[in-house]
C-alpha positions as CSV (number, residue, x, y, z in Angstrom):
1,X,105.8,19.5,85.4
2,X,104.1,21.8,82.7
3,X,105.9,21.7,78.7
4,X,105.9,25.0,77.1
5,X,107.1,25.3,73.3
6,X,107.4,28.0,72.1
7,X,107.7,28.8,68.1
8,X,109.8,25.8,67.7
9,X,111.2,24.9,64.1
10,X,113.4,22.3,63.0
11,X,115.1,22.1,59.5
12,X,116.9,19.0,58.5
13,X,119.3,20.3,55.6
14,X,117.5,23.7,54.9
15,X,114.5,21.0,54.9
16,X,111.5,22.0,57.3
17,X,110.5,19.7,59.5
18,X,108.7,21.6,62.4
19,X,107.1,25.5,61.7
20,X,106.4,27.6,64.5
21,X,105.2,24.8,66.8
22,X,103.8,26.8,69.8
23,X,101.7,24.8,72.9
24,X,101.2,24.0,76.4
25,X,101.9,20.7,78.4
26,X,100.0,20.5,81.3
27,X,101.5,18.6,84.6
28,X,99.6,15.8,85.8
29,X,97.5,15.6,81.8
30,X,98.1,13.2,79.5
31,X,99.1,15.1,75.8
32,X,99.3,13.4,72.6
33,X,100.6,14.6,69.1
34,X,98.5,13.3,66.3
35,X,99.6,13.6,62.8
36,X,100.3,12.0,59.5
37,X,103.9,9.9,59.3
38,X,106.6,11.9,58.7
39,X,104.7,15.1,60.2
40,X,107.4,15.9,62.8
41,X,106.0,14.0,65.9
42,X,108.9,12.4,66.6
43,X,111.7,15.1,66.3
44,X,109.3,17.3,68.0
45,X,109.8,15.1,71.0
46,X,113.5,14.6,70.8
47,X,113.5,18.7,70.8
48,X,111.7,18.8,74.0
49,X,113.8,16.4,75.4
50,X,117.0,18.0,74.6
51,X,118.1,15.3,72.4
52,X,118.6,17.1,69.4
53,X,118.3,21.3,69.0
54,X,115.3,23.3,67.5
55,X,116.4,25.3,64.7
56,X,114.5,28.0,66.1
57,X,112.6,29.0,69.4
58,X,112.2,27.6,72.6
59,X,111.3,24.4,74.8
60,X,110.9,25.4,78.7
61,X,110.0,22.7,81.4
62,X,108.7,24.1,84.3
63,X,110.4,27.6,83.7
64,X,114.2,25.2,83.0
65,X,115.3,26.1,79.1
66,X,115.8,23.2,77.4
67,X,118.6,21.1,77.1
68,X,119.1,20.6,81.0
69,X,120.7,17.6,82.4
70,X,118.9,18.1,85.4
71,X,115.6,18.3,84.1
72,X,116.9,15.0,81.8
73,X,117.3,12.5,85.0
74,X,113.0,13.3,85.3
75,X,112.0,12.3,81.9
76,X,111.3,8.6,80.9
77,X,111.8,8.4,77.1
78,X,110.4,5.1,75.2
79,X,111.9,5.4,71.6
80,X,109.5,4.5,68.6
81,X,112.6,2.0,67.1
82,X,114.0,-0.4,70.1
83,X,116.8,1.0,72.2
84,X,117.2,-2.0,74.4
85,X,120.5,-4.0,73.8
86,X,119.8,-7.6,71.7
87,X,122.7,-9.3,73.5
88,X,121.8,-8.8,76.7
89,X,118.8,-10.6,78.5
90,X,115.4,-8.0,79.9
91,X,116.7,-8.0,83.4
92,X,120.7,-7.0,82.3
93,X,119.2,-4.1,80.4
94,X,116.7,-3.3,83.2
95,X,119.9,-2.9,85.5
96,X,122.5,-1.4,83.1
97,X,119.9,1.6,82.1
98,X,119.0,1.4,86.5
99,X,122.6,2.2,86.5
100,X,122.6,5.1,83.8
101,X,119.9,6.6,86.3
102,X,121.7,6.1,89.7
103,X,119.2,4.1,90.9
104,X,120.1,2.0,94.0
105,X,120.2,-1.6,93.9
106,X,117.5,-2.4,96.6
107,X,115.5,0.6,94.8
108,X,116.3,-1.4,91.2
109,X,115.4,-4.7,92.2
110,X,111.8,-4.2,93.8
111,X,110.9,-1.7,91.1
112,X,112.7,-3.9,88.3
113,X,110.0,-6.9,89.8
114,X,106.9,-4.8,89.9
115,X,107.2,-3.2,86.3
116,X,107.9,-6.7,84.6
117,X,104.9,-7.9,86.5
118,X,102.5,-5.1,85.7
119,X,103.9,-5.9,81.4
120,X,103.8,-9.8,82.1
121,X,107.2,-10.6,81.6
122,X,108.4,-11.2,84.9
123,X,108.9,-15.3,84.3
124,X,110.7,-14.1,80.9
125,X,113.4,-11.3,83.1
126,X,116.1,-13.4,82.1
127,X,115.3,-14.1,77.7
128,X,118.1,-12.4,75.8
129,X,116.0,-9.7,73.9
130,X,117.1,-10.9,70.5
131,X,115.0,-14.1,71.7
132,X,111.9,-11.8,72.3
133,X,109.0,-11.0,70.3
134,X,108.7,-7.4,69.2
135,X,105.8,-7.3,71.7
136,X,107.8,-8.5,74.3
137,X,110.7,-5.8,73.7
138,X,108.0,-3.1,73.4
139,X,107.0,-4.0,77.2
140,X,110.7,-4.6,78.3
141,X,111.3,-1.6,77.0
142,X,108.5,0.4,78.7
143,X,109.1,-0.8,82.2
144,X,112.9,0.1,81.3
145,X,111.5,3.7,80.8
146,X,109.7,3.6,84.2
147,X,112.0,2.3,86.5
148,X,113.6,5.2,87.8
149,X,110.1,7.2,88.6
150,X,110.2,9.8,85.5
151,X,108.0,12.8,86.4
152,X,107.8,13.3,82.4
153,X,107.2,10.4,80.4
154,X,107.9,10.6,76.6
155,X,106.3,7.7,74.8
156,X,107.1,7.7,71.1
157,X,104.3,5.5,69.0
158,X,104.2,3.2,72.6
159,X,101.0,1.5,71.7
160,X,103.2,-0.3,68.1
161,X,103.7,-3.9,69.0
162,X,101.2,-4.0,72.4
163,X,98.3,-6.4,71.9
164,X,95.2,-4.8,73.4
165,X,94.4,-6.6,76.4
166,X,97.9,-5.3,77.4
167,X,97.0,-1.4,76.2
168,X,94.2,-1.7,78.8
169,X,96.0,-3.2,81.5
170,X,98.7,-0.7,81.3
171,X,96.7,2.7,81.0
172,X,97.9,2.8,77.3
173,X,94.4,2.9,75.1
């Protein structure tokens, strides 16, 4: 699925944030925005998303204008800050965000099993995720965002918290 922005700006109260952002996603490439803290990288990916409006121009996903709730159910989005809920254990958040998805039970389960493997916490599925190291989340979290087969996958700052050994093991380097 190809991203197209097109003169995209953002103004937080009559602040800029984004200017003009213009570029091209390719489908099956891996793209990554590089830039100081506090650049814009992150609300530039909530735009595409749909998450929050651009002030100005245009965010297209294969030829779909952006916000689409279609084109939503097909993007994996790992937040830079923790979305996962503290209360609840790595599998329970695994299955209530499954369930945000649609994603059948049978389908949940052997996904659910294979993504904790591949991240290493498949003997730690049931640790509430207040319990968990910040690495830990940061992998919960991650196979979270893959379980339901995203086409797109968003990953804000995803290599924070991941020791290296894990980066490599995962694709993320």
């Amino acid at each position: 699925m190809s991203i197209e922005i097109t003169n995209v700006s953002k103004k937080f109260n009559k602040i800029p944030v984004l200017d003009e952002v213009s570029l091209t996603m390719e489908s099956g490439k891996i793209s990554c925005l590089l830039g100081a803290s506090g650049s814009g990288k992150t609300t530039l990916l909530r735009i595409i998303m749909g998450a929050i409006p651009a002030t100005n121009g245009k965010v297209e996903i294969d030829g779909i204008t952006v916000p689409n709730r279609e084109l939503l159910a097909q993007i994996g989005f790992m937040p830079q800050q923790e979305a996962l809920y503290p209360e609840l254990t790595i599998w329970q958040n695994m299955r209530f965000f499954a369930g945000i998805q649609n994603l059948k039970k049978d389908d949940f389960t052997s996904q659910a099993l294979r993504l904790l493997k591949i991240v290493g916490l498949e003997q730690e599925k049931n640790k509430l995720i207040r319990n968990c190291s910040g690495g830990m989340v940061k992998r919960a979290s991650l196979a979270t965002t893959l379980l339901h087969h995203p086409r797109i996958l968003i990953l804000d700052e995803p290599t924070v918290g991941i020791d290296p050994i894990l980066r490599r093991q995962i694709g993320i380097i």
